[in-house]
VEXDREN-2710 file (C-alpha; in Angstrom, 1 decimal):
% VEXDREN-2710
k/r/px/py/pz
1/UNK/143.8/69.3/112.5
2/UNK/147.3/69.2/111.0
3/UNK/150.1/71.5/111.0
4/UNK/152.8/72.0/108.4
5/UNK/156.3/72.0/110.0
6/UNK/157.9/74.7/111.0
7/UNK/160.1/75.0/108.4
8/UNK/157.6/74.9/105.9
9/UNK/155.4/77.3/107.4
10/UNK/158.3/79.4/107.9
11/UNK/159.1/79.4/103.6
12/UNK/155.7/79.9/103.2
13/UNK/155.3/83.1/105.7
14/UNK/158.3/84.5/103.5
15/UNK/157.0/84.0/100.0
16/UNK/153.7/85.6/101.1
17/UNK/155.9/88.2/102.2
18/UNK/157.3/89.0/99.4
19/UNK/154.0/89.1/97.2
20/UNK/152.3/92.2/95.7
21/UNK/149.1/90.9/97.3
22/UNK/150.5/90.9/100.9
23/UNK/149.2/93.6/103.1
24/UNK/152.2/94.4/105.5
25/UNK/150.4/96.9/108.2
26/UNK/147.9/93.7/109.3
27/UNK/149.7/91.0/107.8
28/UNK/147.0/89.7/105.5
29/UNK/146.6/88.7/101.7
30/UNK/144.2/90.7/99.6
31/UNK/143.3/88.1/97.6
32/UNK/141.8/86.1/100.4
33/UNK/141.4/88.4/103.2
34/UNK/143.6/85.3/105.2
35/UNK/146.0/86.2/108.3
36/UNK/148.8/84.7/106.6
37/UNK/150.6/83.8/109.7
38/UNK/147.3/81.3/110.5
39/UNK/147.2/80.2/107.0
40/UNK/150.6/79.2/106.1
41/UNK/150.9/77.2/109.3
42/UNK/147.5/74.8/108.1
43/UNK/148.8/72.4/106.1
44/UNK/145.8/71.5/103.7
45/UNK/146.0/75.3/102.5
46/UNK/147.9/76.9/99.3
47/UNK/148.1/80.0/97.9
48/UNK/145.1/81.8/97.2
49/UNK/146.5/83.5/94.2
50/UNK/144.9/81.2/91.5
51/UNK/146.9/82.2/88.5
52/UNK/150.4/81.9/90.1
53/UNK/150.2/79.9/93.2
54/UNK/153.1/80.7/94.8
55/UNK/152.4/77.6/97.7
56/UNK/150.8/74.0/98.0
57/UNK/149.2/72.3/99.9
58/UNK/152.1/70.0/101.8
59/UNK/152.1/66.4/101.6
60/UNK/151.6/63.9/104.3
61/UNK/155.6/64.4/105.0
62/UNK/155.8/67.3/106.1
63/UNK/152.8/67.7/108.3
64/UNK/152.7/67.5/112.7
65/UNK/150.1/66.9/114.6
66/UNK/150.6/69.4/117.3
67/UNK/149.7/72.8/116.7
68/UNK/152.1/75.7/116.5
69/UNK/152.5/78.2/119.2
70/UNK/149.5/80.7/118.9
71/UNK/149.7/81.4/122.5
72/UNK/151.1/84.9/122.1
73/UNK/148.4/85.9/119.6
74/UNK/145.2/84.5/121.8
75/UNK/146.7/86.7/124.3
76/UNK/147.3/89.9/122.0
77/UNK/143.7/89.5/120.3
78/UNK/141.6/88.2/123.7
79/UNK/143.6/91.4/125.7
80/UNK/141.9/93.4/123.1
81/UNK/138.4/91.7/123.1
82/UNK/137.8/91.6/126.5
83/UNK/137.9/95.4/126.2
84/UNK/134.2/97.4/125.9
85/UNK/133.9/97.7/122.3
86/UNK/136.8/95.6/121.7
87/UNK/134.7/92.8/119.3
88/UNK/133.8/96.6/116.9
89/UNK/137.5/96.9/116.0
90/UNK/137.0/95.2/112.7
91/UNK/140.8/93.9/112.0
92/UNK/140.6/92.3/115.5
93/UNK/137.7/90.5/115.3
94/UNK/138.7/89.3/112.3
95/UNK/141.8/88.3/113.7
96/UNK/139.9/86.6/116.6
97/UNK/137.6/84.4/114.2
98/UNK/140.7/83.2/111.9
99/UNK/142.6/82.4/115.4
100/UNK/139.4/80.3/116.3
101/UNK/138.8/78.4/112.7
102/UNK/142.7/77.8/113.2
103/UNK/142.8/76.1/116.2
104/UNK/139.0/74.4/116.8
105/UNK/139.0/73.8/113.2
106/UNK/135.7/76.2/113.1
107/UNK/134.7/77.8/109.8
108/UNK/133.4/81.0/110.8
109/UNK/133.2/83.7/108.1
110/UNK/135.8/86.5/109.4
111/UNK/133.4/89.3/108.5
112/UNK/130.1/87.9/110.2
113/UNK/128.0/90.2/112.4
114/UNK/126.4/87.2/113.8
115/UNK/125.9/87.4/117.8
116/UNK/125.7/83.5/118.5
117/UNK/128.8/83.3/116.4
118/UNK/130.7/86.0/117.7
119/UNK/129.9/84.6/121.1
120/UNK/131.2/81.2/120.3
121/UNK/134.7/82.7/118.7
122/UNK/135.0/84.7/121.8
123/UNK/134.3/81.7/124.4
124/UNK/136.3/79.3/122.5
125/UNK/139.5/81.8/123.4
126/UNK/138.6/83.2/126.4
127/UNK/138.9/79.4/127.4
128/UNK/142.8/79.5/126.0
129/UNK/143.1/82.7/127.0
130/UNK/142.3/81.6/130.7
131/UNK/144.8/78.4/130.2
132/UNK/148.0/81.1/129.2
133/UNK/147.4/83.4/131.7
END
């Protein structure tokens, strides 16, 4: 999977910011329902906003290999999993799943109720979560 650079995702992070479809409190875009801090760091994504995209997709240029740092987040969101009841706390398990389709590349659907895919999202960062702690 690439990465835009941190620069770019940085610009992008800022203009979402500063959009009347950003949700501040959970950091999310109403239009797409994306965590925008994920999104604006994946390269091959733009602005959901089809009327007045507001950011492109970033050529071949500005794109790295290596992932940004999401080790903080895994953390946060698996602290909170791990939990009883934790996976029921709607904004973090859709957290969780756009963490997961981030980093393995997975396409879950953030609002699915599905047990073998909830499973999967929660194994693939208990197994990060295990390498950061």
């Amino acid at each position: 999977m690439f990465y835009a650079k941190k620069e770019v995702r940085e610009k992008r992070l800022e203009i979402c910011r500063s959009c009347e479809h950003y949700l501040s409190l959970l950091g999310n875009c109403k239009l797409c329902g994306c965590f925008m801090r994920v999104k604006t760091s994946i390269a091959s994504m733009r602005c959901a906003d089809k009327d007045n995209r507001r950011w492109e997709r970033v050529g071949h240029e500005e794109v790295i290999r290596e992932a940004p740092e999401f080790r903080e987040e895994v953390i946060e969101v698996f602290e909170i999993l791990k939990k009883p009841g934790g996976y029921k706390i709607d904004d973090i398990k859709q957290r969780a799943i756009t963490l997961h389709n981030t980093i393995y590349g997975s396409n879950f659907n953030t609002n699915t109720n599905c047990g073998s895919c909830t499973q999967k999202v929660y194994q693939g960062l208990e197994r990060l979560y295990n390498e950061y702690v």
